[in-house]
N, C-alpha and C positions, 0 to 999 in steps of 0.2 A: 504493500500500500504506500510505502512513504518512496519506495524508488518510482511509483508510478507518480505520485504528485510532484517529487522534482522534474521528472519527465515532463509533464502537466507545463510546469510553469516556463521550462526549458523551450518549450512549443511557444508558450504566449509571446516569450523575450524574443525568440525570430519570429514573431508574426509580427510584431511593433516594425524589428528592424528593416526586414524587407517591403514592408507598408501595406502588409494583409489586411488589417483592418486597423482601429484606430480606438487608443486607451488612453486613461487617463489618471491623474493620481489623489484626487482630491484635495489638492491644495491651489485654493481659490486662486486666481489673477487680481482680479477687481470685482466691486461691485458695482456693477450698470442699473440701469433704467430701463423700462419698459417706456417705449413711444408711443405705441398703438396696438391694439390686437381686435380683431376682426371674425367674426365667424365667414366661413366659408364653405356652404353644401354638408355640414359634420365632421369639419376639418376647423382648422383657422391659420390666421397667417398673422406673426407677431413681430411687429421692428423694435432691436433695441439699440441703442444709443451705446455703443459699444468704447467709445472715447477712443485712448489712448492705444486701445490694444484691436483698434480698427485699423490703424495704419501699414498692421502685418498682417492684416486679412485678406482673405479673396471666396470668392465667390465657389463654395464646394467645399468647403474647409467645413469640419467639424467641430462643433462648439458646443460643452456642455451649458445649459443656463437652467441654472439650479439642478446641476445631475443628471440632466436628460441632454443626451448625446441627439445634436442638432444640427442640418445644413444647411448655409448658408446659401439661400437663392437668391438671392439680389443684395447688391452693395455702394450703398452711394454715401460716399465720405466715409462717416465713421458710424452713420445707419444701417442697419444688417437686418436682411430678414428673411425668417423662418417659416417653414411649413410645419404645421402641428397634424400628427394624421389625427382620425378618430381613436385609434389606439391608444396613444401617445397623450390623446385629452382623458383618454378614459381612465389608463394606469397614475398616472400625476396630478399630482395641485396645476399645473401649467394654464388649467382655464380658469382658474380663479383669479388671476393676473391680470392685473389692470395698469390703464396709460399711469406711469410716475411709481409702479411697482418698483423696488432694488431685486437685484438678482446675484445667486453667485454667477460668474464668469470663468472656465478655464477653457484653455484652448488644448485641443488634442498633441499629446506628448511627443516629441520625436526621439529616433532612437540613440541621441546623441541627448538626451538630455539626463540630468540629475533625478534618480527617482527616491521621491522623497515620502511619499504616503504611501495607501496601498493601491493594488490591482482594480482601477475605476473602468465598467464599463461605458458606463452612460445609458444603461438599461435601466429603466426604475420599476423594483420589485412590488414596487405601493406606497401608500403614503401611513403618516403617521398621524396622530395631532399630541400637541404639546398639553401635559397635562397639569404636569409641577415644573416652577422656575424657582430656583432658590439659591440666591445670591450673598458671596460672601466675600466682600471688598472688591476685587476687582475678577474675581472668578463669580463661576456660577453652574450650577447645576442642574440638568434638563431631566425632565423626564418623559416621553414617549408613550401614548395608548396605541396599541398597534393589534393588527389580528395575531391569530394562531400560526397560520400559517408561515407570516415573516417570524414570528418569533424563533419556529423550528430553525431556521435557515440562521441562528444569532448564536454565537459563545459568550460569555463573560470574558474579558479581554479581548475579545476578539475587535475585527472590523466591521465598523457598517459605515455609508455615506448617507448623508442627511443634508437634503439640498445640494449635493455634489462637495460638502465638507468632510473630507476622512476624519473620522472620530473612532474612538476607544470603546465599547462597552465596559461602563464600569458595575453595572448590575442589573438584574434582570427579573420579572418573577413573572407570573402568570398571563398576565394582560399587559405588562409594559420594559421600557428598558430603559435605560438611564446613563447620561453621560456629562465627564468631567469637560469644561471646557476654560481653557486659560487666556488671560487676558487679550493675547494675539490672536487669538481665533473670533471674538468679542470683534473687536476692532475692526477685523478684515474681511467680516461675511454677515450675511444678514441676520446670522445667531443675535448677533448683537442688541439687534429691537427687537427679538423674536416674543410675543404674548401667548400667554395661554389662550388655546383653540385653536390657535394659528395650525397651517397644514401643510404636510412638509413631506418632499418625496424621498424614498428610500430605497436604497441597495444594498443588498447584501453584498457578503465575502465572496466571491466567488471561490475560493480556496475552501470553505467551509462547505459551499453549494457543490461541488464537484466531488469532496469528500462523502457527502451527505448521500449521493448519488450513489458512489460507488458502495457503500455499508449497504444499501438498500438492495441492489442487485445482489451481494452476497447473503443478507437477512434471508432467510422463507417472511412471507409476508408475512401468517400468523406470529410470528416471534418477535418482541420486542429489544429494544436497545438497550443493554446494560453496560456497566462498568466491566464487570467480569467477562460480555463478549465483546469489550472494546482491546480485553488485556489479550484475549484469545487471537484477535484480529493484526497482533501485534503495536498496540496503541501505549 
């Protein structure tokens, strides 16, 4: 299991490099604006006000905005704008987004770059909403109501992305998850204003989801996951 996941990840590092598809690390660029968004036939189409980090854009380039891995179809100065499928409205917060919304921003990694967070697709597993914020000096603590189903896909310590911000699980229980956030992160992503209720989209580990996968092909369905078949499994 564990030379199949170095394998695993060995795959993703040459599929960055030769430009198979396109990843990301959760560590925000900037925070933009939303200019306008528009329904269209059960689609929409959303411009954001991209600034600074328009100037190295082009038209087909991938952009996550708020975590959701995005293409750019039209480009005028540092305006950018997207096609939102019906999918893409349905799995994400993204149609709750209104003109003068803040967004996180990162642009897809190349394989010359520092990777500093975790493995970001830009797929959003679902969303969350924020249940508890609890703030203590210039940290603060989130907490997450989320379904069943992302929960399966969480560890404690583990990764998840929250609006396209790599964050730490710091715990977890039945209905929610919870995470440390330090002043930098505060500062440079929309955690910052974040309020209770607010709705926030989510992805999991993919190192956890791939894991998860392969336990379950070896599991018989009827059998459950324990510790003692995690030792068996070599874990």
């Amino acid at each position: 299991m564990i030379l199949k996941l170095r394998s695993i990840l060995s795959i993703i590092k040459k599929s960055i490099s030769d430009g198979q598809f396109q990843m990301f690390t959760g560590l925000i660029e900037q925070v933009c604006a939303v200019k306008a968004i528009r329904q269209t036939g059960g689609g929409a189409m959303m411009t954001v006000d991209m600034g600074e980090l328009g100037r190295d854009c082009k038209i087909g380039d991938s952009i996550a905005i708020n975590g959701a891995c995005l293409t750019i179809s039209e480009l005028i100065a540092c305006l950018a704008t997207f096609e939102l499928s019906p999918e893409t409205l349905k799995k994400s917060a993204l149609g709750r987004l209104k003109p003068g919304s803040p967004v996180n921003v990162e642009r897809a990694m190349k394989a010359t770059d520092r990777f500093g967070g975790h493995f970001v697709q830009g797929h959003i597993d679902g969303t969350a909403t924020i249940k508890v914020i609890k703030r203590g000096g210039k940290f603060a603590d989130i907490t997450f109501a989320v379904n069943h189903e992302l929960l399966d896909l969480m560890i404690v310590e583990g990764s998840v992305a929250v609006d396209g911000v790599s964050l730490t699980i710091a715990s977890m229980d039945e209905r929610s998850f919870s995470v440390a956030l330090i002043p930098e992160t505060l500062k440079k992503t929309t955690l910052g204003e974040a309020k209770i209720g607010d709705v926030v989209n989510i992805e999991t580990d993919i190192i956890v989801k791939t894991i998860k996968k392969q336990i379950d092909k070896i599991l018989p369905r009827e059998q459950s996951l324990t510790v003692e078949k995690l030792r068996q499994l070599g874990f």
